[in-house]
C-alpha positions as CSV (number, residue, x, y, z in Angstrom):
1,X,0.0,0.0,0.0
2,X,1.4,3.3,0.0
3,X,0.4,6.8,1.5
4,X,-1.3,9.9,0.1
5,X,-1.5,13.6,0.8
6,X,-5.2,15.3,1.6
7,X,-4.6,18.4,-0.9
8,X,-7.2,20.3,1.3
9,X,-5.1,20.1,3.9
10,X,-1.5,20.2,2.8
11,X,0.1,23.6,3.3
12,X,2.9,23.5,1.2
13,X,5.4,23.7,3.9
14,X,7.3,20.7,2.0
15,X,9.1,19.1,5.1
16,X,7.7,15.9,4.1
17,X,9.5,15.6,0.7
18,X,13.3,15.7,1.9
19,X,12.4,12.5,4.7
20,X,11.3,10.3,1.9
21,X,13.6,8.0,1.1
22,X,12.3,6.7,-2.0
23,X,12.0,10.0,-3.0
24,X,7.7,9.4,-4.0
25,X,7.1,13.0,-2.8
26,X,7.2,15.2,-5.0
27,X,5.9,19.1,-5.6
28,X,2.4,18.9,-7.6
29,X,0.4,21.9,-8.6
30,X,1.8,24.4,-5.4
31,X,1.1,21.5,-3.2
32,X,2.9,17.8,-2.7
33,X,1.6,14.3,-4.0
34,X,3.1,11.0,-3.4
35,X,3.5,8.8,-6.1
36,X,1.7,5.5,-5.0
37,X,4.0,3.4,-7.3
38,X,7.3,4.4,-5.3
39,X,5.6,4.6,-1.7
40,X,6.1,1.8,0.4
41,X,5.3,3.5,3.4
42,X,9.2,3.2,4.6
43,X,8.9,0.0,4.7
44,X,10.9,-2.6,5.6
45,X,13.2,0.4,6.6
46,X,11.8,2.3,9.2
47,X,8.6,1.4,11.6
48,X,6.1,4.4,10.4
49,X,6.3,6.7,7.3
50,X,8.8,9.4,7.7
51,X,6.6,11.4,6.1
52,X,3.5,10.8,8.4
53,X,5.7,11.0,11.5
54,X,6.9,15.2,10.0
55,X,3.9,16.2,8.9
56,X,2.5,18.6,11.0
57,X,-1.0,18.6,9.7
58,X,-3.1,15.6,11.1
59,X,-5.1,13.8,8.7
60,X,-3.0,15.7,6.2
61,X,-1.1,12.6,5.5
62,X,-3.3,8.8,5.3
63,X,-2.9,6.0,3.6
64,X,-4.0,5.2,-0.2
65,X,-7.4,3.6,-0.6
C-alpha cells in the first residue's frame, strides 16, 4: 500500500518531501503528492512513514485507498 497527501489540507510547507527515502514526494500543482507506485510506506526500513511522522497537519497525511 502506500500513502497519500489530503490536498485540502497540505500547506505546502514541504518538510515531508526531503524525509522520503524513495523520493515518491514530489511538488504537484503548489502543493505535494506522493506517487503511489514508489511509496512503500518506509517499509521494511523504518517502523512508520517518515513522512506521516513530519507532517505537522493531522489527517493531512493517510494511507491510499
Amino acid at each position: 500500500m502506500a500513502m497519500k497527501i489530503d490536498i485540502n489540507l497540505c500547506t505546502a510547507c514541504g518538510d515531508c518531501e526531503p524525509v522520503c527515502p524513495t523520493s515518491a514526494i514530489v511538488p504537484h500543482k503548489g502543493l505535494f503528492a506522493i506517487k503511489a507506485d514508489t511509496c512503500t510506506e518506509c517499509e521494511p526500513d523504518f517502523d512508520m512513514p517518515q513522512c506521516l511522522e513530519t507532517c505537522m497537519e493531522d489527517g493531512c497525511i493517510v494511507p491510499a485507498e
